[in-house]
C-alpha positions as CSV (number, residue, x, y, z in Angstrom):
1,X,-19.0,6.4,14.2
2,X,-15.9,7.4,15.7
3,X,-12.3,5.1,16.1
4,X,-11.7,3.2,19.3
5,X,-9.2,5.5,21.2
6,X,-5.9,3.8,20.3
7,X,-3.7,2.4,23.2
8,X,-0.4,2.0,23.6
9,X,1.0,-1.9,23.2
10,X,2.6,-2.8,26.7
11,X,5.2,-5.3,25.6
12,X,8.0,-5.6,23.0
13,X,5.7,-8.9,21.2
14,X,2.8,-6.4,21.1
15,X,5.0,-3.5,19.9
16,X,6.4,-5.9,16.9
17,X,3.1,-7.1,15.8
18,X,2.1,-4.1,16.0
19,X,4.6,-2.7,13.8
20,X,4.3,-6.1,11.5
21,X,0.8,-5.5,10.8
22,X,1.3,-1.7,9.9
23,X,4.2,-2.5,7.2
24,X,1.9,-5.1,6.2
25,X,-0.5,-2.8,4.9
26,X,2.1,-0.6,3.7
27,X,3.1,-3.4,1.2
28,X,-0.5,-4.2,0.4
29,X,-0.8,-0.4,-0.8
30,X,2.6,-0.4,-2.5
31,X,1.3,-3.7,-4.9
32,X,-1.8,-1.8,-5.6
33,X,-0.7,1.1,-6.8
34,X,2.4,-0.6,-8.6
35,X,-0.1,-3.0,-10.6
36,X,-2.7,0.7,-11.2
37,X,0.8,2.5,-12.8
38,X,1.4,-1.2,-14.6
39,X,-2.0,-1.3,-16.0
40,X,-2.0,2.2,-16.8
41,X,1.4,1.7,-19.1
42,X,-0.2,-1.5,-20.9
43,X,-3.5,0.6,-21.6
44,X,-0.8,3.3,-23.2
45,X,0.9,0.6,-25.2
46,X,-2.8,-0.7,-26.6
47,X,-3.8,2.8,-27.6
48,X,-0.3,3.3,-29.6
49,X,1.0,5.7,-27.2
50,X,4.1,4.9,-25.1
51,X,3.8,5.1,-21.7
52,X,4.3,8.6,-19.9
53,X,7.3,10.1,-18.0
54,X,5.1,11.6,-15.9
């Protein structure tokens, strides 16, 4: 199934929402991996081993 052909937003409103809605789920993607690399450190400190530098 292939994307609708994106179009261009006509107005400045559409331009901003737009724009709202794609840092949106730029944050949404930033809290999931920041809560992966948390659990990851916490299953580190469990096993006995501090968390990597990597």
């Amino acid at each position: 199934m292939r994307r609708p052909k994106k179009k261009e937003p006509q107005t400045e409103l559409e331009k901003l929402q737009a724009e709202n809605l794609r840092l949106k789920a730029k944050n949404v993607l930033f809290k999931k991996a920041k809560a992966l690399v948390e659990a990851k450190k916490g299953q580190a400190l469990l096993n006995g081993r501090g968390p990597s530098t990597n």
